[in-house]
C-alpha positions as CSV (number, residue, x, y, z in Angstrom):
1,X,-153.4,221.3,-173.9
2,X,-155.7,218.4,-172.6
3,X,-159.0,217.6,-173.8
4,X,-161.7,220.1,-173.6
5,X,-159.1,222.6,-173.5
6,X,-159.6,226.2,-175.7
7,X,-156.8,227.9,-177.5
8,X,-156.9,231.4,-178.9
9,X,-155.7,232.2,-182.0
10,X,-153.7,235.6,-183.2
11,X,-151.9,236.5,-185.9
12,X,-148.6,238.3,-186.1
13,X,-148.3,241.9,-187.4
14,X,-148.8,242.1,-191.5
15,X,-151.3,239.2,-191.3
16,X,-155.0,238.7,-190.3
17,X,-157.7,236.0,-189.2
18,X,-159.4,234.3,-192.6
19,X,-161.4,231.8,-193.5
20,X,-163.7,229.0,-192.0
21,X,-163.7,228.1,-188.5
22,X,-163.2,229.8,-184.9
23,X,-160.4,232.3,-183.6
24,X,-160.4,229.7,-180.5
25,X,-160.1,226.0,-180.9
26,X,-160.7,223.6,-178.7
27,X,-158.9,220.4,-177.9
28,X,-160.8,216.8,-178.9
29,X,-160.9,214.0,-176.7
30,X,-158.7,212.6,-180.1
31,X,-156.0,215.0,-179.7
32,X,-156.6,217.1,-182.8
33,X,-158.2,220.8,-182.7
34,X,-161.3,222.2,-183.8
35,X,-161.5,223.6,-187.1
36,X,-159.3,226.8,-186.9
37,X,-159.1,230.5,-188.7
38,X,-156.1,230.4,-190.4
39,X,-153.5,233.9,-191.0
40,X,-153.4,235.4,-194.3
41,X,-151.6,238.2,-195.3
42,X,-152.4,241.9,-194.9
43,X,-153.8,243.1,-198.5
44,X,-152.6,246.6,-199.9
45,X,-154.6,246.3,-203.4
46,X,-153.9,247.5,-206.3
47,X,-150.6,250.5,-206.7
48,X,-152.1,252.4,-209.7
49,X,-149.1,255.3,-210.6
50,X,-150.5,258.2,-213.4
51,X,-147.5,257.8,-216.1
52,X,-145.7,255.2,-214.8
53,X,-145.9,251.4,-214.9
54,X,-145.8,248.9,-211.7
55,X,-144.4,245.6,-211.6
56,X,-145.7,243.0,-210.7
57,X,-149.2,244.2,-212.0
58,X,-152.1,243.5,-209.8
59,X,-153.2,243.1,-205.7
60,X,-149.9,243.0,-203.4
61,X,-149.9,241.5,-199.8
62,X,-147.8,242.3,-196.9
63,X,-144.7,241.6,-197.7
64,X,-144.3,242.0,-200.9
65,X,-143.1,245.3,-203.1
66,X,-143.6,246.5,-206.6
67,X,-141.6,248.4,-208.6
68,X,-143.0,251.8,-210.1
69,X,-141.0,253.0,-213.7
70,X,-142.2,256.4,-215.3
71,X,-142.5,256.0,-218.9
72,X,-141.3,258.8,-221.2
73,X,-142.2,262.4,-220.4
74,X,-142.6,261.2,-216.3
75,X,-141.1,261.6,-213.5
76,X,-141.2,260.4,-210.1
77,X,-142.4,263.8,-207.8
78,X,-140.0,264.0,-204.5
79,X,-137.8,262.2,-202.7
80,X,-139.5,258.6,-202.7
81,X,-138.0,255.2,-203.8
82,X,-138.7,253.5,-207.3
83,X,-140.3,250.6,-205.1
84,X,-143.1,250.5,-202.7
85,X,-143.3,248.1,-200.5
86,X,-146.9,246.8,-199.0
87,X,-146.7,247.3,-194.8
88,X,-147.8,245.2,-192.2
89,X,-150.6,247.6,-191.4
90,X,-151.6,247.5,-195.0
């Protein structure tokens, strides 16, 4: 990119613009960009499971999973897996 030249920035799936700066930078007669966005992951909060417990407590970002236990006199209801995993469209 030569001087005075703009570049777009995107994010791949799961993760989104954040932050200071522009979603285009530009090119400085110096060679270094503009400040820029940067790409953070997608956040899926908080899992919160009536008689059970999740690990790790706490927010979860894309890609990350958590574990859901019952604790006595639970059950998990249907066919779904002991751990949830946080997807790319949050």
């Amino acid at each position: 990119v030569l001087a005075g030249g703009r570049v777009g920035i995107s994010c791949e799936a799961g993760y989104r613009l954040d932050g200071p700066g522009y979603d285009t930078v530009q090119c400085q007669d110096d060679g270094r960009f503009t400040q820029g966005r940067r790409c953070a992951p997608v956040s899926c909060g908080s899992l919160a499971v009536v008689g059970g417990l999740v690990t790790p407590r706490g927010p979860t970002s894309y890609p990350s999973s958590v574990a859901v236990k019952c604790v006595r006199g639970f059950r998990l209801a249907g066919d779904g897996p002991e751990e949830r995993r946080c997807l790319a469209d949050g």
